[in-house]
N, C-alpha and C positions, 0 to 999 in steps of 0.2 A: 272758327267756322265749323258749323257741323256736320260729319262725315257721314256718306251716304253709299252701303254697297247696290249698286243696280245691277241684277241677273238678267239677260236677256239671251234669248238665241238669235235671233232678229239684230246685226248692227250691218254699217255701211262696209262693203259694197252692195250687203243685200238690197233690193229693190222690194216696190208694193206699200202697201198700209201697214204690215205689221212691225216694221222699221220706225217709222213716222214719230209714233206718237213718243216714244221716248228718247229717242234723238233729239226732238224738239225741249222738251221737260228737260233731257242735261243740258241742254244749251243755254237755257233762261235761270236753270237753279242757282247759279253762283250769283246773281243780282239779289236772291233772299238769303244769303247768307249760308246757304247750304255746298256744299262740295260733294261733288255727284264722283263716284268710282266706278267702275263699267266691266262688269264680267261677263265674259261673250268667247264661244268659240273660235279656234285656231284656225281651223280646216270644215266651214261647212257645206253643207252641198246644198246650196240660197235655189230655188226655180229661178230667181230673179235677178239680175246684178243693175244696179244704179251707181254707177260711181260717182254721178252730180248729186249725191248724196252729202258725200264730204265735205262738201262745203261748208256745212254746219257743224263740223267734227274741230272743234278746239284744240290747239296743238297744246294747249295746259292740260288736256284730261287726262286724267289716268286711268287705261284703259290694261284690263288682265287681261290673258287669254290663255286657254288650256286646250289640247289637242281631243277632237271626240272622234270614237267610232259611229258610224254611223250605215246602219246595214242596205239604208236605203240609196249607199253609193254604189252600190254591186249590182243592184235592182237598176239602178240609172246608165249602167252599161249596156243595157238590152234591152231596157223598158222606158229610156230615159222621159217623153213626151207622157205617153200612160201616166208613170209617178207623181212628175208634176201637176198632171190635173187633182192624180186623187188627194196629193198634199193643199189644193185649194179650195179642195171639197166639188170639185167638180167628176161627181161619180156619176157614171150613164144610168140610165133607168133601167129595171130590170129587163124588161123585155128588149133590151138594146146592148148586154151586156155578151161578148165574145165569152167561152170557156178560158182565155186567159184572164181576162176581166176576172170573172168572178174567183178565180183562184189568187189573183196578185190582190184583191180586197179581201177576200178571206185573211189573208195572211198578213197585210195593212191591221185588222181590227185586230187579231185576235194572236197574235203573236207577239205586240209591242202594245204593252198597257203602261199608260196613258197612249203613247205614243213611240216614234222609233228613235226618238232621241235619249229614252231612258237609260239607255248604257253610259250616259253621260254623266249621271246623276251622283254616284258612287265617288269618281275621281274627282268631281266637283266637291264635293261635300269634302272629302281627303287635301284636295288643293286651299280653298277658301279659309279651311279652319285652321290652315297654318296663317291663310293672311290676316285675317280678322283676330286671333290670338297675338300676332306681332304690330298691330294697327289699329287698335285700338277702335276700332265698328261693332257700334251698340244698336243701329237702324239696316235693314236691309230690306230691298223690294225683290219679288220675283215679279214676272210680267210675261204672261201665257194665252193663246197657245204660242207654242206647244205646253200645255199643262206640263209637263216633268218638268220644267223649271220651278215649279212651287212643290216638287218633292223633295228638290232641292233646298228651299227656303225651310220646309217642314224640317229636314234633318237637320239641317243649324240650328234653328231655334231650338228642337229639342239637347243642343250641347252646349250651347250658351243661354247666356240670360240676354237676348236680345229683342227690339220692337221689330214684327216681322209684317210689310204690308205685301199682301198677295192683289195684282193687277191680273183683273181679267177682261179682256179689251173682246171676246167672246165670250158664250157663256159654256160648260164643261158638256153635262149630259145632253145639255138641250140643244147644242149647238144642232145647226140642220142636216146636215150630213149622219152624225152619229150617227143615226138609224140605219144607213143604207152598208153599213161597216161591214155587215153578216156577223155580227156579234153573238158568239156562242151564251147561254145563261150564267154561268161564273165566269166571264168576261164583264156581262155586264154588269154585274152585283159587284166585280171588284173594282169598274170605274165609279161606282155610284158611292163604295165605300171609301178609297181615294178622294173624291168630292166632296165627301161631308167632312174627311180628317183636313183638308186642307182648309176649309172655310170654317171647321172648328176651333182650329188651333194661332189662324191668322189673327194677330192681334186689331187689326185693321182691314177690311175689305175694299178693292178702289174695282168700281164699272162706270161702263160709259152711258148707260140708259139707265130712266127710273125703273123699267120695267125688269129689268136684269135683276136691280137692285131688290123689288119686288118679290121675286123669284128668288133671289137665293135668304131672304130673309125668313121662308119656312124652312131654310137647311140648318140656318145659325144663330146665334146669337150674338154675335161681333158686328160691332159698328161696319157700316158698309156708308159710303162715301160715291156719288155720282159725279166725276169727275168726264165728260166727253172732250172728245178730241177737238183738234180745233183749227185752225187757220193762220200760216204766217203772214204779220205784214211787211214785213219785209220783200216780201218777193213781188215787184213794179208788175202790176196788171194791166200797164196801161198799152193795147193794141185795136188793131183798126178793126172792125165789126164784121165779118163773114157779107157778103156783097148775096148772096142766097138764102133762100130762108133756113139757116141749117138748124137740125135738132140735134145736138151731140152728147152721146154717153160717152164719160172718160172713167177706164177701168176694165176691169175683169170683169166677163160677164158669163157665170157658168149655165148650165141647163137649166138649173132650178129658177133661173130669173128670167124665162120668157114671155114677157107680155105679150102673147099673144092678141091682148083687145088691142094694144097699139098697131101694133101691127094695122090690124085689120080697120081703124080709124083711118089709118094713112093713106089705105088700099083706096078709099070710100071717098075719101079726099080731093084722093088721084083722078077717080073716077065722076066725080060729082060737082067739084069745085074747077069752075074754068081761072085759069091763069096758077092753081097751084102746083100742076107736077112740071112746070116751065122754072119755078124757082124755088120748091123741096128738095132737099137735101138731107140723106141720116148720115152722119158720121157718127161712124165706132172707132175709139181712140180706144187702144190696147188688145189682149188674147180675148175672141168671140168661140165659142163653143157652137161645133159644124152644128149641134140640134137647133141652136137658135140662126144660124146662117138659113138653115134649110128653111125654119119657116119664115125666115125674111123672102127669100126665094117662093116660098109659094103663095106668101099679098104679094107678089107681084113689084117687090119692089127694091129687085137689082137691080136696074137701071140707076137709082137714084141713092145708091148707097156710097159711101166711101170709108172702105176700110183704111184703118190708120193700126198698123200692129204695136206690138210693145214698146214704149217712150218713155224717154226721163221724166222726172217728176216734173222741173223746170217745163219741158217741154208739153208737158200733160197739161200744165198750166195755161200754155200760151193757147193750145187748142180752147179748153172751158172759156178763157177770155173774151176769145173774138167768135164764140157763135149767137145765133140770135137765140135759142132757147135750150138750157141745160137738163138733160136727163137722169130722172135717180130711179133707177128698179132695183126691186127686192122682190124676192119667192111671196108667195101666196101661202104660207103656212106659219104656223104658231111659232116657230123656230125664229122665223126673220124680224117678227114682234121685238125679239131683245134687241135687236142690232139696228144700229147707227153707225150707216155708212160712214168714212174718215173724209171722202170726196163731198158729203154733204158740206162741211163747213167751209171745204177751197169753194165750192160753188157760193156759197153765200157773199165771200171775198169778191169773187168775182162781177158780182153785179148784174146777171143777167137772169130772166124769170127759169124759175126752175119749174120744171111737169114732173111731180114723182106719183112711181105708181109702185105699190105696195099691199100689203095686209089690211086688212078692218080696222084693227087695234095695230097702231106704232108710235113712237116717240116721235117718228120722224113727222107727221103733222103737224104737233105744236110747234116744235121749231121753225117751220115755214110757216105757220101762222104769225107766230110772234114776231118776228122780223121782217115779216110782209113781202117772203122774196119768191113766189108760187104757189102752186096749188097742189093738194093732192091727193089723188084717186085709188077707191081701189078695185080690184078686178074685176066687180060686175058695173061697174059706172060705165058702160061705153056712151049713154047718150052725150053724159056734162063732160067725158073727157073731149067729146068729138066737138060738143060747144065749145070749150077752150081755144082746143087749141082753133078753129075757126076765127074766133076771136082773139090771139095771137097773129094770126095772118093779118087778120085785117088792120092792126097795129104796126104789122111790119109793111104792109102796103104804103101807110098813112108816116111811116117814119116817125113812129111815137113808141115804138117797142122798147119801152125801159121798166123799171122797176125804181121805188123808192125806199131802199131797204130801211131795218131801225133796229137799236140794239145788237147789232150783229159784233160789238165790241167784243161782246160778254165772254164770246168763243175765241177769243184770240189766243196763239199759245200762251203767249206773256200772260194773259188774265187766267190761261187755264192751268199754269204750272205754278200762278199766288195761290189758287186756291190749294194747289198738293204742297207747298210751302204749308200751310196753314196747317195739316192733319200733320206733316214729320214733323214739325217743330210742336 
């Protein structure tokens, strides 16, 4: 069987998407023949803890672990809420930014390059190269963010002769936040220079959008692999239907993704449509960012909200199941273009019509096209979104609000960790 080192900073107790997708991948890799090995911090400081994670953590695996410093836990003594958002990229807009704000991002960008897990990187490199010299690991993945885990991978490779695939489940420069970091100019020349060493020297590149893939192929010239995330079936969807018309986003929803035209669809709705603010409903499943609270607050439309705060995955699930229609926002900028959401494919599992609202240009279209499981709009469509969902209502009126999805196989973990079987072997 052939042996596989997996780098991640992300394992269980942590919580959120960026756990997900490689918990999932070691769980299915030993059905191809592959032996997944799992290097992951001792001591991390997660924003998030899931323990119904575990679940899918194999008491066969072999998992390492090495102790990191991590300066963003001194910071989390005083600043603990602050930190976490900015580690989600949930940075205020400038003109909204406190004097400590701007000074705890200043020192976020431009004090820890890549990021503040880089002190990790050194004793990593010192620890692994004893294991992989006594065990014989010719394959290793890194999988980022946090990118310093593929500084990681980079220094291996450079001491052995091994195949090195670097996973980037966001993209480095481009990601949407970097800009608001207050990145001094040799700050930013030396992530950009990082960026190209790392995707120069990866023997294999794995993203989860064409469009990613796109992008980073004027950095490199290493095969680069579209591998997205994907959907367990394992986990029973089967629950009773939300009894209200509900609209539910499950997930983090930072500043940068406030649809405000929904909003104000809803508002119009409310006010226009006799019998719908008698059986509307928004549920937000997980952390909402007070900028998008407040402009839900001002369409008018706290009465009809229902906040649901941070939830297991399991239970994250159970919400997407039983509502009548599933929400996916993304920012309105070239940034959000690469990324595909991880919640897109549970909602496709899920079976119920999806409204995403988004960019001009995204991957996330085809995929709701192809599968035939929603619509999706982007920010200046307020008429065809307000036709929608109008015509959503009147499907839920009429007790015909379903969906007839197709190919949605394609995305299953199991199909999505034959195809990463396919590039290690």
């Amino acid at each position: 069987m052939k042996k596989v080192l997996i780098i991640t900073y992300y394992w269980p107790p942590a919580g959120g998407p960026g756990v997900q997708r490689w918990l999932k991948f070691v769980k299915y890799l030993p059905e191809f023949n592959i032996k997944p090995i799992v290097y992951c911090p001792k001591n991390p400081a997660y924003p998030t803890i899931d323990y119904s994670l575990y679940r899918d953590q194999s008491d066969e695996l072999t998992i390492l672990k090495h102790p990191i410093s991590e300066p963003v836990k001194i910071l989390n003594k005083f600043f603990r809420v602050k930190i976490n958002n900015y580690s989600r990229g949930n940075i205020p807009k400038v003109n909204k930014q406190s004097l400590l704000d701007r000074l705890l991002i200043f020192i976020r960008g431009n004090f820890f390059v890549p990021d503040s897990r880089i002190f990790w990187v050194r004793p990593s490199v010192k620890y692994l190269s004893n294991y992989i010299s006594n065990n014989q690991i010719d394959t290793i993945i890194t999988t980022g963010p946090p990118h310093s885990m593929h500084l990681i991978g980079m220094e291996l490779k450079s001491k052995f002769k091994l195949k090195w695939f670097s996973d980037f489940r966001d993209p480095w420069t481009d990601i949407g936040y970097h800009n608001n970091l207050k990145l001094n100019y040799i700050i930013k020349k030396k992530h950009f220079k990082l960026e190209k060493a790392v995707l120069s020297k990866s023997d294999h590149i794995i993203v989860t959008s064409n469009r990613t893939k796109t992008l980073f192929s004027d950095y490199t010239t290493s095969p680069i692999t579209v591998i997205t995330n994907g959907f367990d079936t394992e986990i029973a969807n089967k629950v009773t239907l939300d009894a209200n018309f509900t609209l539910t986003h499950v997930g983090f929803l930072s500043n940068d993704r406030n649809p405000k035209i929904l909003w104000s669809v809803l508002s119009d709705l409310i006010n226009e449509l006799k019998g719908f603010k008698e059986k509307f409903k928004l549920v937000l499943v997980g952390d909402t960012s007070s900028e998008i609270l407040d402009s839900i607050n001002l369409a008018g439309l706290n009465p009809y909200l229902k906040l649901i705060g941070s939830v297991s995955h399991l239970e994250a699930i159970k919400y997407q199941n039983q509502s009548q229609i599933l929400l996916l926002l993304e920012a309105n900028t070239t940034a959000a273009s690469y990324i595909i959401p991880g919640k897109l494919f549970e909602y496709l599992r899920a079976n119920r019509p999806i409204v995403a609202i988004g960019p001009e240009f995204s991957d996330i279209q085809p995929i709701i096209s192809q599968t035939s499981t929603g619509k999706y709009f982007n920010y200046l469509e307020y008429e065809k979104l307000k036709s929608h969902i109008l015509y959503l209502f009147s499907l839920y009126n009429e007790k015909s609000l379903k969906i007839t999805s197709k190919n949605i196989e394609n995305y299953s973990r199991y199909n999505c960790t034959k195809q990463l079987s396919k590039i290690l072997n």
